[in-house]
N, C-alpha and C positions, 0 to 999 in steps of 0.2 A: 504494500500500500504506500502511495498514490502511484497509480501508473497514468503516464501521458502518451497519448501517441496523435504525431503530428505527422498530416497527410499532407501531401502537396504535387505540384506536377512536377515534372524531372527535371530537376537543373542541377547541374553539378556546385557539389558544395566541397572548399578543400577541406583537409581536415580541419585545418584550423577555424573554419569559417563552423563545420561541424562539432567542434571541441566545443564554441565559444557559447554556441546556440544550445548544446545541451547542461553546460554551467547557468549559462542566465536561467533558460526552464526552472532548473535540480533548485537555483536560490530562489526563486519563486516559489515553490512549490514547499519549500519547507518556511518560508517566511508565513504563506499562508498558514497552513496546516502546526507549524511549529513542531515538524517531527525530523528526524535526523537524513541530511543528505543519502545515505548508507541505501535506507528501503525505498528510494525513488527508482521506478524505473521509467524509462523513453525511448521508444521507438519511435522509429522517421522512416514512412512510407509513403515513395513516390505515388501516382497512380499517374497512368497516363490520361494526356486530356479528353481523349476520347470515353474515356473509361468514368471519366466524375462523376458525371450525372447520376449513373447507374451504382457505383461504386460506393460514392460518398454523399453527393447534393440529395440523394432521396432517401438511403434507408439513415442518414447521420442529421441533415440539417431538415428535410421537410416532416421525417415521418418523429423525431428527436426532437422538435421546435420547443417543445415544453423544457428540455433539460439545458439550451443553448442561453448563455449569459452574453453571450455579440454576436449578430446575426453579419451576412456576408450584405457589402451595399450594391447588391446588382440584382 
């Protein structure tokens, strides 16, 4: 417990650009919660764009809309 997982389309990220991105999450994530870095977990899955709609915009953001605290502006 907490686990995050952050979707997005494919772009190459370096590592360092990946390092930096799952440190700010991890500090979040326990700033919130107030539980130790150690039990965060984070996944980072691309989906391709053809694939969102189906993938992620309908069974995460339309049919999910109740559990979502920022909605996407399009």
């Amino acid at each position: 417990m907490p686990h995050v997982n952050i979707k997005y389309f494919p772009v190459p990220l370096s590592g360092e650009q990946e390092s930096a991105l799952v440190a700010t999450v991890t500090e979040a994530v326990q700033n919130a919660f107030g539980c130790d870095g150690g039990i965060v977990s984070i996944a980072l899955e691309p989906v391709p764009a053809e694939e969102w709609d189906l993938r992620v915009y309908q069974p995460e953001i339309v049919e999910r809309a109740h559990l979502l605290r920022k909605t996407p502006n399009y």
